[in-house]
C-alpha positions as a Markdown table, in Angstrom:
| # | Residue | x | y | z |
|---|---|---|---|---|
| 1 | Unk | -2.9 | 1.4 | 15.6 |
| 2 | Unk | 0.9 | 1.6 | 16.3 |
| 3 | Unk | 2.4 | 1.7 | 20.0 |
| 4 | Unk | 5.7 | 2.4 | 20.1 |
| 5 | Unk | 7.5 | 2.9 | 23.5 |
| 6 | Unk | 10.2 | 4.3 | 24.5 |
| 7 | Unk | 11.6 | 6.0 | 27.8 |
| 8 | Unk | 9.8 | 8.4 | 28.0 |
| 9 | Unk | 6.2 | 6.8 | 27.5 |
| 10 | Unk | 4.2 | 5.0 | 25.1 |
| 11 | Unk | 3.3 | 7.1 | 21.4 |
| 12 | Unk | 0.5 | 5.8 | 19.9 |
| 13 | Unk | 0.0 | 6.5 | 15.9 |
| 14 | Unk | -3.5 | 5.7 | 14.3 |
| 15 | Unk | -4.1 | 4.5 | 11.0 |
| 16 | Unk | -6.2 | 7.5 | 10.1 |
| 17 | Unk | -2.8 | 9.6 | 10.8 |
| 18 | Unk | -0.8 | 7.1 | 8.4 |
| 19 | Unk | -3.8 | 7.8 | 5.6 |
| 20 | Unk | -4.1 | 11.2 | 5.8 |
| 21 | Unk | -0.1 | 11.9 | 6.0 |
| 22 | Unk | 0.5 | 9.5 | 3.5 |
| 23 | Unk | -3.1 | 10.2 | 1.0 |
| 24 | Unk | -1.8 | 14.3 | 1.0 |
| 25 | Unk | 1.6 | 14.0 | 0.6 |
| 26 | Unk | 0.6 | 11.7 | -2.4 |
| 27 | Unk | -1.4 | 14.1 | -4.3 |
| 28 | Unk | 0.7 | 16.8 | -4.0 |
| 29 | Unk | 2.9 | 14.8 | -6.3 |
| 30 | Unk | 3.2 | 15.8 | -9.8 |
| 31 | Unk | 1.6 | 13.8 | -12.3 |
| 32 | Unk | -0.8 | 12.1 | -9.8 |
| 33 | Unk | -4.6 | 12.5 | -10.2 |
| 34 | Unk | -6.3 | 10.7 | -6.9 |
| 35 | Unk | -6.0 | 7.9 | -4.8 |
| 36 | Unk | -7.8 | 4.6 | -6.1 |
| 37 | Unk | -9.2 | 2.2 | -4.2 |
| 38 | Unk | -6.8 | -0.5 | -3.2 |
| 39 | Unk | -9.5 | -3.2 | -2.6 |
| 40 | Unk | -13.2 | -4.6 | -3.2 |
| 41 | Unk | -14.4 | -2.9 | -0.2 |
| 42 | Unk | -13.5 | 0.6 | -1.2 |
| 43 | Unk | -14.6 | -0.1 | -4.5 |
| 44 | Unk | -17.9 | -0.5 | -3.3 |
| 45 | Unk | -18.4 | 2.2 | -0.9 |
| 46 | Unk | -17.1 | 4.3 | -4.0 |
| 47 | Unk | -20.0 | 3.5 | -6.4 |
| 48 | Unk | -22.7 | 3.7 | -3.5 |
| 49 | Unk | -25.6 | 5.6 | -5.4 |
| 50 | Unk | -27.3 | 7.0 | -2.3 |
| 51 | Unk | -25.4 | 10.3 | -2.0 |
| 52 | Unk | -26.2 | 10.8 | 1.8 |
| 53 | Unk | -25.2 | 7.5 | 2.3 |
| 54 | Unk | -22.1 | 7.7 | 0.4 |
| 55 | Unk | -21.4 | 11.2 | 2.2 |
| 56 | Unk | -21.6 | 9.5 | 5.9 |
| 57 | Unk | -19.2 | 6.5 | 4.5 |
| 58 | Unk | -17.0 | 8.8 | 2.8 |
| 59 | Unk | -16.3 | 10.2 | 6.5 |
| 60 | Unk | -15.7 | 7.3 | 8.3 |
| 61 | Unk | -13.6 | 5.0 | 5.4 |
| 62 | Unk | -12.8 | 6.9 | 2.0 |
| 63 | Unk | -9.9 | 8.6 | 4.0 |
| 64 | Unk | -7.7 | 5.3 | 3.5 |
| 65 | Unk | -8.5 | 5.2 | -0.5 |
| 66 | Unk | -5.6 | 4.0 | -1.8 |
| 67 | Unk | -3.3 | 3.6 | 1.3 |
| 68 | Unk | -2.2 | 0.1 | 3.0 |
| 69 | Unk | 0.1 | 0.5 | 6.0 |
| 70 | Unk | 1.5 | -2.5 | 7.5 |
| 71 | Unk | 4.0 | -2.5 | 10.7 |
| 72 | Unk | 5.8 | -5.7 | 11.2 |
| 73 | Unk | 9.8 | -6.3 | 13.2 |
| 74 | Unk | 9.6 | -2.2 | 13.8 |
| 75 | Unk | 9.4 | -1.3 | 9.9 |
| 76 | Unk | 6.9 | 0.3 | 7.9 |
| 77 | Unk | 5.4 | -1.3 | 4.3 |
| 78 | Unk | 3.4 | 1.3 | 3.0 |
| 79 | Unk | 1.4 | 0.3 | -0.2 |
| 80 | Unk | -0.1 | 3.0 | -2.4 |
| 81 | Unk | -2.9 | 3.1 | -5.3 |
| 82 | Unk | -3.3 | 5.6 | -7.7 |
| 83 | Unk | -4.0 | 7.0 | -10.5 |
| 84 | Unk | -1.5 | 9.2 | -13.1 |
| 85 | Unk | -2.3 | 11.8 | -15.8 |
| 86 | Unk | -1.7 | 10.9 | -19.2 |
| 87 | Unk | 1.7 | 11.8 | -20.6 |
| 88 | Unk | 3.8 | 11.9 | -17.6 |
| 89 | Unk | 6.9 | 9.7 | -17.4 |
| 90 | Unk | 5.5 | 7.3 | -15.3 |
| 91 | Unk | 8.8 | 6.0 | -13.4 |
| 92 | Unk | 10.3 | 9.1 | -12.4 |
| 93 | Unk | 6.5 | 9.9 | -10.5 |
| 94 | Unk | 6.8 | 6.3 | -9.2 |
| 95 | Unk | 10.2 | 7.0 | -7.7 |
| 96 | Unk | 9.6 | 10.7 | -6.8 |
| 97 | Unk | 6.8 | 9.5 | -4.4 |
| 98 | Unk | 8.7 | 6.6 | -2.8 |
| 99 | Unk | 11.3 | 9.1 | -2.0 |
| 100 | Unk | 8.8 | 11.8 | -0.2 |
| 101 | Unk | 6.8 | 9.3 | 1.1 |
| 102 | Unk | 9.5 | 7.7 | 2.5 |
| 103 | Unk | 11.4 | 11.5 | 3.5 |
| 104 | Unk | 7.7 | 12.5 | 5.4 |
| 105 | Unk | 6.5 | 9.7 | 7.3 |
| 106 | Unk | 10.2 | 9.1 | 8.9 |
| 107 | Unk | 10.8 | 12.6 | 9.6 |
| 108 | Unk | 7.0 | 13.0 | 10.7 |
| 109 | Unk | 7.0 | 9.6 | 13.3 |
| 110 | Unk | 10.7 | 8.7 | 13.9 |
| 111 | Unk | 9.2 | 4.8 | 12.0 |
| 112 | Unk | 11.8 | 3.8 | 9.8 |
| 113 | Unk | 10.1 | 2.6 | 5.9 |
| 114 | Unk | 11.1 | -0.8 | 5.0 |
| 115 | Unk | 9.5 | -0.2 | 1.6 |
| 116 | Unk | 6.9 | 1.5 | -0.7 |
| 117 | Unk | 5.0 | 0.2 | -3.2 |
| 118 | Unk | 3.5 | 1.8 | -5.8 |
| 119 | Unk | 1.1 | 0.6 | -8.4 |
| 120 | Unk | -0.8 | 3.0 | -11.2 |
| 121 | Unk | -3.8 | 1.5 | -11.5 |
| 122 | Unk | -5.3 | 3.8 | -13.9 |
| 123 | Unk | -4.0 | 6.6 | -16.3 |
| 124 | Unk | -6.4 | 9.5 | -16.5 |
| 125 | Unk | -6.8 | 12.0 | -19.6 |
């Protein structure tokens, strides 16, 4: 969570704001197929077999897939994971999203973005 305050109180942002802001502003982008999982713990609860299992995680974590927000000196680093469709000019998606990303989440919170990274870890057909 992120307190910020100011004169007139304290604003309090949660992660799960930050993931699903960030997660659906992502996949309305062009080219993009999904969020991937950014680390070995969301890889795991992705390949669960159990499906009621899986459904309860997907609930409680699988809203962060692919989203890493980090607050440090008053600045946002927002790191993203995700997959592209096959064909698409790959650099101009990478650069459209920093720039919405960036556009939505300071218009959204008044949080300035240090930066945005971007990495395509998979490129779907």
């Amino acid at each position: 969570m992120i307190d910020i305050t100011n004169h007139l109180g304290t604003v309090t942002y949660s992660k799960q704001f930050f993931y699903s802001l960030i997660g659906g502003t992502v996949t309305k982008c062009f080219g993009v197929v999904e969020m991937t999982a950014s680390d070995a713990k969301q890889t795991f609860l992705e390949k669960l077999p159990i499906p009621a299992v899986k459904k309860l995680v997907e609930k409680t974590t699988m809203n962060e897939k692919g989203v890493i927000v980090k607050y440090k000196n008053g600045m946002l680093n927002i790191e993203l994971h995700i997959s592209v469709m096959y064909g698409v000019n790959v650099a101009t998606i990478i650069k459209s999203i920093i720039h919405k990303v960036a556009y939505v989440v300071e218009e959204e919170t008044d949080l300035k973005v240090d930066k945005v990274h971007v990495y395509v870890d998979s490129v779907k057909v």
